[in-house]
ZADO-1210 file (C-alpha; in nm, 4 decimals, padded with zeros to 6 digits):
<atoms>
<atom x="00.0000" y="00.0000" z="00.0000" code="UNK" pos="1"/>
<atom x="00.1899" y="00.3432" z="-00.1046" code="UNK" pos="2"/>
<atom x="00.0315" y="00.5239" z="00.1938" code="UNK" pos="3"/>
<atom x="00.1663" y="00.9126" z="00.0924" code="UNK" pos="4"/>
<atom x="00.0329" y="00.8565" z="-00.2539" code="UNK" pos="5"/>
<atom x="-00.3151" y="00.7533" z="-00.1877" code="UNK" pos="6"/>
<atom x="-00.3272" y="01.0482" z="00.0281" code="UNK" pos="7"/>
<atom x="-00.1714" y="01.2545" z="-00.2066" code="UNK" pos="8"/>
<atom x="-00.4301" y="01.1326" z="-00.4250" code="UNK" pos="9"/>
<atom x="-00.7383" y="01.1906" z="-00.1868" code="UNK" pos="10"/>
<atom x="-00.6414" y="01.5640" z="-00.0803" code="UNK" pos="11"/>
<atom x="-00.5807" y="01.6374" z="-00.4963" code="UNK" pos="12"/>
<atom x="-00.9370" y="01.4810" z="-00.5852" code="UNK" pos="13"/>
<atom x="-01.0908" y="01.6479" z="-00.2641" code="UNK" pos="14"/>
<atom x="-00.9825" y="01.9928" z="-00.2998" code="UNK" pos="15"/>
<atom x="-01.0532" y="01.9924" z="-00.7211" code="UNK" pos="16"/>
<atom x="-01.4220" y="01.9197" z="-00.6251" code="UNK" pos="17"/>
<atom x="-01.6901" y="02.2222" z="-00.6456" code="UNK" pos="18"/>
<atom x="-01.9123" y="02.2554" z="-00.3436" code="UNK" pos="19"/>
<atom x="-02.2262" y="02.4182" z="-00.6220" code="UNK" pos="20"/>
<atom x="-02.2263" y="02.0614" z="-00.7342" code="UNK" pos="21"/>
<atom x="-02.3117" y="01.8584" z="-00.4306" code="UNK" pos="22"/>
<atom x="-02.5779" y="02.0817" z="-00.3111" code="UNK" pos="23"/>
<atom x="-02.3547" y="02.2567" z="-00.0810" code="UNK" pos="24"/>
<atom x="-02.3696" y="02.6513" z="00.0330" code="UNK" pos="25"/>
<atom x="-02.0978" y="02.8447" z="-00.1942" code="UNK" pos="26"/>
<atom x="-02.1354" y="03.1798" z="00.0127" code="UNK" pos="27"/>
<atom x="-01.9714" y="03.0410" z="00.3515" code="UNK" pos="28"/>
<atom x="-01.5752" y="03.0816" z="00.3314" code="UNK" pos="29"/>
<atom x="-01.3670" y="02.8112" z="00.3280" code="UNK" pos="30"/>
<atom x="-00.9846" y="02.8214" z="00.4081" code="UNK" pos="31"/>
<atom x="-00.9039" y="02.5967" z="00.1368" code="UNK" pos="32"/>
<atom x="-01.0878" y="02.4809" z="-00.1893" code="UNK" pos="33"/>
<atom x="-01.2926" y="02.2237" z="-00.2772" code="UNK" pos="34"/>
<atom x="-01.5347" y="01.9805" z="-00.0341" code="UNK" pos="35"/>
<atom x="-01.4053" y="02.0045" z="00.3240" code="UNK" pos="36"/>
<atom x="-01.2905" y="01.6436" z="00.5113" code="UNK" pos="37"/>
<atom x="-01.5972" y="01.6149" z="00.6756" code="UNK" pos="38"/>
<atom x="-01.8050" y="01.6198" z="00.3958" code="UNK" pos="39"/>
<atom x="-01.6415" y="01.3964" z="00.1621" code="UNK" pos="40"/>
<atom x="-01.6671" y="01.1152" z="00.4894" code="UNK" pos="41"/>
<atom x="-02.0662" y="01.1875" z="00.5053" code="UNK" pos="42"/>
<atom x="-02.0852" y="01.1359" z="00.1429" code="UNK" pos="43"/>
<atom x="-01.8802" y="00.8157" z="00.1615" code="UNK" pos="44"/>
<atom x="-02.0610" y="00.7105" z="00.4635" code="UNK" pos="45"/>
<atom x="-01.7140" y="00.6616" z="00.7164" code="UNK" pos="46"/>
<atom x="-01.6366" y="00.8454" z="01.0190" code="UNK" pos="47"/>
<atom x="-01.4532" y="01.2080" z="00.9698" code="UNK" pos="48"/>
<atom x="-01.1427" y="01.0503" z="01.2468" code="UNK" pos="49"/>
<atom x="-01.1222" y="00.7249" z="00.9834" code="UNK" pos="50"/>
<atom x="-01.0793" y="00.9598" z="00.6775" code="UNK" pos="51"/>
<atom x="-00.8566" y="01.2017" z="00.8208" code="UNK" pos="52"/>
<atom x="-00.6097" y="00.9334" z="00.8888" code="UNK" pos="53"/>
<atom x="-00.6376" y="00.8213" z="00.5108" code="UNK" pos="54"/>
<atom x="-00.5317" y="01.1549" z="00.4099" code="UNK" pos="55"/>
<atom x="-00.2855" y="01.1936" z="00.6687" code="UNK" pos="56"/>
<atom x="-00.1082" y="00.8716" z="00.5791" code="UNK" pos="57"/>
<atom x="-00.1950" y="00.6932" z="00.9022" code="UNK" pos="58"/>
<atom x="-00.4658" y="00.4700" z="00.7896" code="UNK" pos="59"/>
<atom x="-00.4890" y="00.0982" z="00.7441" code="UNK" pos="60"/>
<atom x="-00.5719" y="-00.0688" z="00.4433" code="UNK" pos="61"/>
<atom x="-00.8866" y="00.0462" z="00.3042" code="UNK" pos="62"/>
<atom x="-01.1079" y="-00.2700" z="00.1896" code="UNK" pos="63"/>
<atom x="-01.2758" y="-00.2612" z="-00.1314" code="UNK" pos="64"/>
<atom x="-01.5984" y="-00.1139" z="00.0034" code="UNK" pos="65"/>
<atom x="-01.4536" y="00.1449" z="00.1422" code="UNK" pos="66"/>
<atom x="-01.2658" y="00.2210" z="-00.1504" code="UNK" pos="67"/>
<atom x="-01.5526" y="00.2290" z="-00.3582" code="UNK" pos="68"/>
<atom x="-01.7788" y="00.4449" z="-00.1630" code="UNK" pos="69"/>
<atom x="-01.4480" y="00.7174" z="-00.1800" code="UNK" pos="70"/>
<atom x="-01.4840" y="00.6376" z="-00.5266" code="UNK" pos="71"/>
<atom x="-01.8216" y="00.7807" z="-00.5885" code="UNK" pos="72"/>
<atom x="-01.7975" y="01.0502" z="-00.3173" code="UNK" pos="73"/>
<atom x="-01.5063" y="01.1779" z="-00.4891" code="UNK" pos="74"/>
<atom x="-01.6728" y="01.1607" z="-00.8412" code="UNK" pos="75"/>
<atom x="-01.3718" y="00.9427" z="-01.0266" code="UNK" pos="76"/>
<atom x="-01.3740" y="00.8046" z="-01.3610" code="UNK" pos="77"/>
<atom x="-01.3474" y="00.4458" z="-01.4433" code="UNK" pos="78"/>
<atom x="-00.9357" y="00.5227" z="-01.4472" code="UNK" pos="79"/>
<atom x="-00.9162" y="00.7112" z="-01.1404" code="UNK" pos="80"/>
<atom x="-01.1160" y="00.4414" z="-00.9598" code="UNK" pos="81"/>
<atom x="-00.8647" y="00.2056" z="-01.0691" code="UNK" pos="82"/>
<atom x="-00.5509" y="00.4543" z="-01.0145" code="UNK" pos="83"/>
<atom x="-00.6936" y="00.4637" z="-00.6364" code="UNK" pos="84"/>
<atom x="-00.7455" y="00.0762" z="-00.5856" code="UNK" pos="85"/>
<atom x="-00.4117" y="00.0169" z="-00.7366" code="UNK" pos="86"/>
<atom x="-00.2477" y="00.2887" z="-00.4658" code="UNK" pos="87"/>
<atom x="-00.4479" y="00.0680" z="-00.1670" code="UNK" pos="88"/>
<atom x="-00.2523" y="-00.2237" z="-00.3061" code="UNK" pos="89"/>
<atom x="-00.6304" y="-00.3606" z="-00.3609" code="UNK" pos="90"/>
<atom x="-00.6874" y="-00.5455" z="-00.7095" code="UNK" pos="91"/>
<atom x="-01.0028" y="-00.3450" z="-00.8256" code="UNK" pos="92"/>
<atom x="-01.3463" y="-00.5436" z="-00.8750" code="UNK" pos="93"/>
<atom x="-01.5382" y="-00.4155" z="-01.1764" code="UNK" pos="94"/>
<atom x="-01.7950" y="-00.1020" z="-01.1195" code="UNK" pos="95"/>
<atom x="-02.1454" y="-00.2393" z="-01.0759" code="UNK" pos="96"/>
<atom x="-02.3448" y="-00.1785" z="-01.4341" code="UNK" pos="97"/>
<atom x="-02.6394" y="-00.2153" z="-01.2339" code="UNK" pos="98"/>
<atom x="-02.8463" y="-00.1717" z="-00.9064" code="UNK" pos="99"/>
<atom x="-02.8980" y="-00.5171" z="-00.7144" code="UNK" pos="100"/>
<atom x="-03.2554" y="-00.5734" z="-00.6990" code="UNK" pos="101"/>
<atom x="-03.2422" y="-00.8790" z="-00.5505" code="UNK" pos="102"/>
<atom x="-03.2214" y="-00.9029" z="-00.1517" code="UNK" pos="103"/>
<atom x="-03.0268" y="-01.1565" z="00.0214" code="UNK" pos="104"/>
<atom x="-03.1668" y="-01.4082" z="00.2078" code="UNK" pos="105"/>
<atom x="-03.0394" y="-01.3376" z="00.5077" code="UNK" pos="106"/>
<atom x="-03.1556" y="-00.9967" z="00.4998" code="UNK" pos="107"/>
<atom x="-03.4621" y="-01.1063" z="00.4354" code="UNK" pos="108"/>
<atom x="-03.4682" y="-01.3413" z="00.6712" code="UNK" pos="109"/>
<atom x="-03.3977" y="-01.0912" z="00.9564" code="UNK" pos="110"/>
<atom x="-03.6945" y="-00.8953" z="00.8693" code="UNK" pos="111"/>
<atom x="-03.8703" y="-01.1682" z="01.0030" code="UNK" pos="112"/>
<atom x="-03.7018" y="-01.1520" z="01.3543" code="UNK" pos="113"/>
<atom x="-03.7824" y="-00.8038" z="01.4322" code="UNK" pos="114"/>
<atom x="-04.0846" y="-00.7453" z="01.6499" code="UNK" pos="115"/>
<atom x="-04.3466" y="-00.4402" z="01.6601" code="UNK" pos="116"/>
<atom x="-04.0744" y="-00.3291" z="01.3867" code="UNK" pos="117"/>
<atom x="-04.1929" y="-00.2673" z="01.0362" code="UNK" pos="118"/>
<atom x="-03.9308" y="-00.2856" z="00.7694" code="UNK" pos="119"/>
<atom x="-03.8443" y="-00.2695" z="00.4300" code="UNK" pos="120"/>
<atom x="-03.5307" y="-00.3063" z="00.2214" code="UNK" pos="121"/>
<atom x="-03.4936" y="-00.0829" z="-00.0869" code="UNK" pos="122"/>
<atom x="-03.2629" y="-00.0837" z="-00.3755" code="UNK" pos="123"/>
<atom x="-03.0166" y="00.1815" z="-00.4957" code="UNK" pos="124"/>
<atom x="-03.3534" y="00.3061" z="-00.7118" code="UNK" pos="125"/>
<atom x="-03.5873" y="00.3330" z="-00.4263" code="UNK" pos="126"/>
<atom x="-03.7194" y="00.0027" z="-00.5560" code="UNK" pos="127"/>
<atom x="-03.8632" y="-00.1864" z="-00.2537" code="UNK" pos="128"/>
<atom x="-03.7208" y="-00.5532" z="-00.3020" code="UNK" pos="129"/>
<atom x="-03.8610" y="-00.6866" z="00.0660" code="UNK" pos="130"/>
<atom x="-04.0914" y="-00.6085" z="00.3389" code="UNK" pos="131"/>
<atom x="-04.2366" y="-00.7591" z="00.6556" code="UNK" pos="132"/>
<atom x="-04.6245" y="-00.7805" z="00.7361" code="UNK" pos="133"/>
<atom x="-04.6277" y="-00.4501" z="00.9328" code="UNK" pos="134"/>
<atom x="-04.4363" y="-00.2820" z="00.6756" code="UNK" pos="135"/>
<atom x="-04.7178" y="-00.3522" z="00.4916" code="UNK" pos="136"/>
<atom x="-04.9882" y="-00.2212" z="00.7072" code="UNK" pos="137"/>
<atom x="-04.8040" y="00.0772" z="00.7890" code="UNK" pos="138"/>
<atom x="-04.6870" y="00.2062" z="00.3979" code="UNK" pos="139"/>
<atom x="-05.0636" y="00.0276" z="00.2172" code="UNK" pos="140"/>
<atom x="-05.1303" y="00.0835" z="-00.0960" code="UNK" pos="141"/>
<atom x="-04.8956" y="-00.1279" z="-00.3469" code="UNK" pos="142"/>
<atom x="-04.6475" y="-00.2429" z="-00.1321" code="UNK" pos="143"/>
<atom x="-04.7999" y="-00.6143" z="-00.1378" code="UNK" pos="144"/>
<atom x="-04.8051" y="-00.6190" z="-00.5060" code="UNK" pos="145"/>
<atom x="-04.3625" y="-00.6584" z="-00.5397" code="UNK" pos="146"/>
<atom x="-04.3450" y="-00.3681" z="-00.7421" code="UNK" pos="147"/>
<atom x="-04.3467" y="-00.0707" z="-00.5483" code="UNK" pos="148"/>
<atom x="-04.0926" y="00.2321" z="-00.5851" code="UNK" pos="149"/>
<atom x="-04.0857" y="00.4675" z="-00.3213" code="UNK" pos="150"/>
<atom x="-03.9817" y="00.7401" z="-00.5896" code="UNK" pos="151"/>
<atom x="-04.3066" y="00.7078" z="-00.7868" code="UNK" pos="152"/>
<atom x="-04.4974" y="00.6887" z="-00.5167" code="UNK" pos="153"/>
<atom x="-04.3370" y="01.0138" z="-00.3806" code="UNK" pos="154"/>
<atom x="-04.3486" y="01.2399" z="-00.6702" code="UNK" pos="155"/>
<atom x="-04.6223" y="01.0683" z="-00.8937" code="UNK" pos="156"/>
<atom x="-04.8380" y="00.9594" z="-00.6296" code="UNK" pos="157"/>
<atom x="-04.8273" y="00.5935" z="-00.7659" code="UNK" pos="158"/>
<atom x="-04.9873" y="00.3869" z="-00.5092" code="UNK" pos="159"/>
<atom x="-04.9888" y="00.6335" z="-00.1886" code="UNK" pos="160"/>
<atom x="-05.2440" y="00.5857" z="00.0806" code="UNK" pos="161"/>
<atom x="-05.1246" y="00.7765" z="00.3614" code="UNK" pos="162"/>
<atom x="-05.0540" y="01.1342" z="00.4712" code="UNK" pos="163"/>
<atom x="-04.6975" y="01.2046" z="00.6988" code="UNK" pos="164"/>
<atom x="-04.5190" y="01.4852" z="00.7828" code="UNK" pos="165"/>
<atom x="-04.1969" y="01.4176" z="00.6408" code="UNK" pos="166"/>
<atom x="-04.3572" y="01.4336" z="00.2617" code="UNK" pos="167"/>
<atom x="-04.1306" y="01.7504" z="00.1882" code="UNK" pos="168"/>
<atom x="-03.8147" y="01.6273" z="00.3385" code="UNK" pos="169"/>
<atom x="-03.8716" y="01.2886" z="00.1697" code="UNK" pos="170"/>
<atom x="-03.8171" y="01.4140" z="-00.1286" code="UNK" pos="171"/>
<atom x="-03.5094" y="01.5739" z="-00.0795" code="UNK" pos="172"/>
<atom x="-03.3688" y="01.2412" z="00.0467" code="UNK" pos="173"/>
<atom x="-03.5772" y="01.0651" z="-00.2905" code="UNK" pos="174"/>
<atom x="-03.3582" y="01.2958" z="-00.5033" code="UNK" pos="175"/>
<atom x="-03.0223" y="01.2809" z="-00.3284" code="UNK" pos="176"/>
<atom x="-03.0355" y="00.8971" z="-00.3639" code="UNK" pos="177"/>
<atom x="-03.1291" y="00.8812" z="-00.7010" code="UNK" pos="178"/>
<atom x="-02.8844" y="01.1031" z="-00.8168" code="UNK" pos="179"/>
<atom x="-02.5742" y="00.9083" z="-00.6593" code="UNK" pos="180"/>
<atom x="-02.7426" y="00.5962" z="-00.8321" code="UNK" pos="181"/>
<atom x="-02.7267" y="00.7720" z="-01.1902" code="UNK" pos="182"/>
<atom x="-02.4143" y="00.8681" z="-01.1339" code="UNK" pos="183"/>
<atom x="-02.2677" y="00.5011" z="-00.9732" code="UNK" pos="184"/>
<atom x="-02.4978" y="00.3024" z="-01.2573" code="UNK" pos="185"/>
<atom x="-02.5361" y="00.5341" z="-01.6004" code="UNK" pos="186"/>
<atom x="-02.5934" y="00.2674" z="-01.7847" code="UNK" pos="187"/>
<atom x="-02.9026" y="00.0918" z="-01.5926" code="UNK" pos="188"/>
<atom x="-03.1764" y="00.0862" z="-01.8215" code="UNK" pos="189"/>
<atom x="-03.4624" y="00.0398" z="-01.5237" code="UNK" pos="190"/>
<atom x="-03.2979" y="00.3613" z="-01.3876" code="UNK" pos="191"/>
<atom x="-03.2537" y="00.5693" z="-01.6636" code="UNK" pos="192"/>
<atom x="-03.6709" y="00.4445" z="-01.7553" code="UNK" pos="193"/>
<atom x="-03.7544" y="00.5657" z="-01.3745" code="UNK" pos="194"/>
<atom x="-03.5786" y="00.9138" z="-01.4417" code="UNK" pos="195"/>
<atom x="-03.7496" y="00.9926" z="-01.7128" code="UNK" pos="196"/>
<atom x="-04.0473" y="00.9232" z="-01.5717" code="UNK" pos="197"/>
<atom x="-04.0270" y="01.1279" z="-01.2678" code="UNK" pos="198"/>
<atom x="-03.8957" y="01.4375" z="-01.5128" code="UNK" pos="199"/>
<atom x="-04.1752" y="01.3951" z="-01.7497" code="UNK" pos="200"/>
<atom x="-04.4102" y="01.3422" z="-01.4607" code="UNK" pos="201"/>
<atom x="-04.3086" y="01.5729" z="-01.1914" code="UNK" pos="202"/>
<atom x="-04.1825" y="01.9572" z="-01.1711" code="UNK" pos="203"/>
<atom x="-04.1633" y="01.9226" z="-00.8140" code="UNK" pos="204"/>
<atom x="-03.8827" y="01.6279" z="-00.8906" code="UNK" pos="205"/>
<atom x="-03.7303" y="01.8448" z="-01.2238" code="UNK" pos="206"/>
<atom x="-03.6860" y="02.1374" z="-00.9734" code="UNK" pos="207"/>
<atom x="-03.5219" y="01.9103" z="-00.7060" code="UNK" pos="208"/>
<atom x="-03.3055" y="01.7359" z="-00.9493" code="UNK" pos="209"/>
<atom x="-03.1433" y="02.1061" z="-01.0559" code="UNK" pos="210"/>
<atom x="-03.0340" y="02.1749" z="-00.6766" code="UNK" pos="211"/>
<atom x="-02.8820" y="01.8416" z="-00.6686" code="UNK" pos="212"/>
<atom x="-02.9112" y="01.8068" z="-00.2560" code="UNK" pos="213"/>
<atom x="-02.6918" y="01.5855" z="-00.0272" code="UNK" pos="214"/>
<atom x="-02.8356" y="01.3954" z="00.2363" code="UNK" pos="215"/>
<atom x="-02.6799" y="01.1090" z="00.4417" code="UNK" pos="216"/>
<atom x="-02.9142" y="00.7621" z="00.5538" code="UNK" pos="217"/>
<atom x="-03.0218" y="00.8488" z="00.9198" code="UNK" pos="218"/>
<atom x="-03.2687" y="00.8838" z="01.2024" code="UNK" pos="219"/>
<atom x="-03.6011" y="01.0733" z="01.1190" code="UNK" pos="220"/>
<atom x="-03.9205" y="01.0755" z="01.2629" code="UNK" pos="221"/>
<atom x="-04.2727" y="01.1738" z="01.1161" code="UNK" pos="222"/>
<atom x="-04.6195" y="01.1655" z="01.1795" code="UNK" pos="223"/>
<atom x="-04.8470" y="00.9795" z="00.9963" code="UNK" pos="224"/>
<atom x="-05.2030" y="00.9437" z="00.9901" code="UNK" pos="225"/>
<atom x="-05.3336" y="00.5740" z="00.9640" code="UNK" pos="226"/>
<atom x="-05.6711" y="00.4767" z="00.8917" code="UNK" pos="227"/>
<atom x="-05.6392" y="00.1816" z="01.1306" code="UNK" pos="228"/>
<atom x="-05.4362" y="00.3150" z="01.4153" code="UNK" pos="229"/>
<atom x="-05.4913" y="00.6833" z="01.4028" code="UNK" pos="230"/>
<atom x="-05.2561" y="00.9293" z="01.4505" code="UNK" pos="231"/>
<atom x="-04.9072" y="00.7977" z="01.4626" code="UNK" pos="232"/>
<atom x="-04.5291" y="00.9326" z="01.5428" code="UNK" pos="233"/>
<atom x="-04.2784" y="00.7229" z="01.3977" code="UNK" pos="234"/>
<atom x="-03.9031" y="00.6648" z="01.3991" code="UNK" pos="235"/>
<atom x="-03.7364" y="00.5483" z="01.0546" code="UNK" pos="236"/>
<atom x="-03.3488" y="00.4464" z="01.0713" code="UNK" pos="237"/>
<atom x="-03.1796" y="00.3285" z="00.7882" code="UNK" pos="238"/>
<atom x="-02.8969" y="00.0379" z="00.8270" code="UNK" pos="239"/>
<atom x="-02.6951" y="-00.0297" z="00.5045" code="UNK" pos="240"/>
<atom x="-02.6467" y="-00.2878" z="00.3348" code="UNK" pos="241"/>
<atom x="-02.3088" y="-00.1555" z="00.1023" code="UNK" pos="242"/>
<atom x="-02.2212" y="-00.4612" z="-00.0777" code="UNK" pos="243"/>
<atom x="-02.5960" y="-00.4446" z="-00.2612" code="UNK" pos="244"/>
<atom x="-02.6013" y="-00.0691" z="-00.2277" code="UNK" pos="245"/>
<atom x="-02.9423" y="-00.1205" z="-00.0778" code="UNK" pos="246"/>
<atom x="-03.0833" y="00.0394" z="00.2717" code="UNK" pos="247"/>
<atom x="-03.2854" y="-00.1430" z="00.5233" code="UNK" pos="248"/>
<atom x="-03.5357" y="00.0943" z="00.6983" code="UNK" pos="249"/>
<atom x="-03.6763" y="00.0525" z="01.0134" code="UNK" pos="250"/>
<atom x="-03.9735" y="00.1924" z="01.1504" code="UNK" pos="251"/>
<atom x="-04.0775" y="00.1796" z="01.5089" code="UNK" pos="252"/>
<atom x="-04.2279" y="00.4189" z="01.7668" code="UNK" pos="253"/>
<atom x="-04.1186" y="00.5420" z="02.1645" code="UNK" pos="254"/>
<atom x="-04.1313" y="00.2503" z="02.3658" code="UNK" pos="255"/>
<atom x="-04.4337" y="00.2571" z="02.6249" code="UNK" pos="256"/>
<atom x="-04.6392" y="00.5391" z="02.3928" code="UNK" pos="257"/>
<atom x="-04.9707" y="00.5606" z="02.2475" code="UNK" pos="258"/>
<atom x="-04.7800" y="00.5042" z="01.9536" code="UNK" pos="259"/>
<atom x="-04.5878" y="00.1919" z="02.0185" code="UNK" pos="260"/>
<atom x="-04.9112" y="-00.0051" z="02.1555" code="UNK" pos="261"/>
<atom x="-05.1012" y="00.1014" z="01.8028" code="UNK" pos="262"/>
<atom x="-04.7895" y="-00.0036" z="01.6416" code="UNK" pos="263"/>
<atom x="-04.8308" y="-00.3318" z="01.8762" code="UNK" pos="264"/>
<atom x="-05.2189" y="-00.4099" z="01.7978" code="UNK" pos="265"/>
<atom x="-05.0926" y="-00.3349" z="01.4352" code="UNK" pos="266"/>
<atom x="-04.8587" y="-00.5913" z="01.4518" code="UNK" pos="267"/>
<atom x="-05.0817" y="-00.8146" z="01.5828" code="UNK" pos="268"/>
<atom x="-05.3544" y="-00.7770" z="01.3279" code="UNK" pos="269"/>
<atom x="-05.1102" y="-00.7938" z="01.0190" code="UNK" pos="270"/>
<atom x="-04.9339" y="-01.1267" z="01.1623" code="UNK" pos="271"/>
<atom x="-05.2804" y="-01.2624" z="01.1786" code="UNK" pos="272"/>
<atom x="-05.4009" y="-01.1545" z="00.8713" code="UNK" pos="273"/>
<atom x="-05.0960" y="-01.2400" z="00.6503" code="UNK" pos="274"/>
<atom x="-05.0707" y="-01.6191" z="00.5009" code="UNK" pos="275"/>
<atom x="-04.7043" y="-01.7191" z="00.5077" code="UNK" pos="276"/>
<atom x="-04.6227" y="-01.8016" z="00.1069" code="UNK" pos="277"/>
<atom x="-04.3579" y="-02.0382" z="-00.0358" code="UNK" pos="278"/>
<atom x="-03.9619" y="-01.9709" z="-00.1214" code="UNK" pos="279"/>
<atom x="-03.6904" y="-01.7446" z="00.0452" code="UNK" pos="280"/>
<atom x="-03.8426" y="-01.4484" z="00.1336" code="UNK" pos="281"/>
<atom x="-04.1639" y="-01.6295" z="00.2848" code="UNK" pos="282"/>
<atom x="-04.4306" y="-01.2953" z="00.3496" code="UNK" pos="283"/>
<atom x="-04.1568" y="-01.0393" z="00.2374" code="UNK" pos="284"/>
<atom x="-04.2373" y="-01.1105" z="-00.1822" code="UNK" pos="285"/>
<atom x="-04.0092" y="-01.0256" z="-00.4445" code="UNK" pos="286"/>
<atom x="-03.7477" y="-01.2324" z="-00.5626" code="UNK" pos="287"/>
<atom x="-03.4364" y="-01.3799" z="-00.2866" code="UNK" pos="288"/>
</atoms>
């Protein structure tokens, strides 16, 4: 691993980047150019202390996932990406052409093992590729069907049931996803069909798309309003699942509130009122 040139490397691809294109303010100084440490580690998803130390030339090995997600922080060609593996000492595994749209098993499986939890798994697309039984009482509309995409349903209304808070903020987080997707896969066909879509189909997405906003996987909460269990406050975390480029979300409410025991008799009434089905994914659907 030649240590000083990969950090070389990563302070002369960090400071070269423009701020304007990430969604980032322009007006607040900086005291050098280009994206600041901290930001390039929330984009690639690592702590600020573990990049710092790549840069400084007192980091371990980077493995390949960590390598990639610099990668597509940074913005690097097809060469550059290999230029960077080959400083890591890391033989470099061919960019993905595609998003994974099919959920492990094991993923799938632990779904299953989380209780008064609704959850879903999405691809890199906003594609939902697996859900549990409250998942599906919570979200409605098309979720059971296998072929829901939280991106149509967000901008073109494709399947919505229920009202929440966090509709305007969604969206923000819709876009910022989908545009590091186009950017890691330009040459997925379902993706480049979905995009077109949501421009022809949606200012509100068209206008988004032009501002091109950041926004990291993390805690949120909204309120939603049911028409089973009422009113509702909600938490949603997102764990990640990097080697699919997929995100598992998980929605719960405040132990011991008026939320978490609708959430309960929720649970209760999907579990009964969902017949397990054959192969891997059992109630999830989709493909394993």
């Amino acid at each position: 691993m030649a240590r000083q040139e990969l950090a070389r490397f990563l302070r002369d691809r960090r400071t070269a980047l423009h701020p304007h294109d990430f969604g980032l303010p322009t007006g607040v100084p900086r005291r050098t150019a280009g994206l600041r440490r901290e930001e390039v580690a929330e984009l690639a998803h690592m702590s600020v202390d573990y990049y710092a130390r790549l840069e400084q030339a007192r980091g371990p090995r980077p493995s390949p996932r960590i390598l990639d997600a610099l990668a597509q922080a940074l913005r690097l060609t097809p060469a550059e990406r290999s230029h960077l593996f080959r400083l890591a000492g890391t033989p470099a595994p061919p960019p993905a052409t595609g998003a994974v749209r099919r959920v492990r098993p094991h993923v799938a499986r632990m779904l299953q093992r989380l209780p008064e939890t609704g959850a879903i798994v999405t691809d890199a697309a906003y594609g939902v590729v697996a859900w549990n039984p409250l998942a599906q009482a919570l979200l409605g509309g098309d979720l059971g069907q296998g072929t829901t995409n939280l991106a149509r349903r967000r901008f073109l209304g494709e399947g919505r049931s229920h009202e929440s808070s966090s509709t305007e903020e969604f969206g923000h987080v819709v876009v910022a996803r989908l545009l590091r997707a186009a950017d890691r896969y330009p040459h997925d066909r379902q993706l480049t069909a979905l995009l077109g879509e949501l421009r022809a189909g949606s200012e509100e997405f068209r206008q988004l798309w032009e501002t091109r906003p950041v926004h990291a996987p993390g805690h949120r909460t909204k309120s939603v309003d049911h028409p089973t269990a009422g009113s509702l406050r909600l938490n949603c975390d997102v764990l990640l699942v990097p080697e699919d480029d997929q995100e598992v979300v998980l929605i719960t409410a405040d132990p011991g509130s008026p939320s978490a025991r609708a959430l309960c008799r929720l649970d209760r009434l999907s579990c009964f009122s969902t017949a397990p089905s054959g192969g891997a994914l059992g109630t999830f659907g989709g493909p394993a």
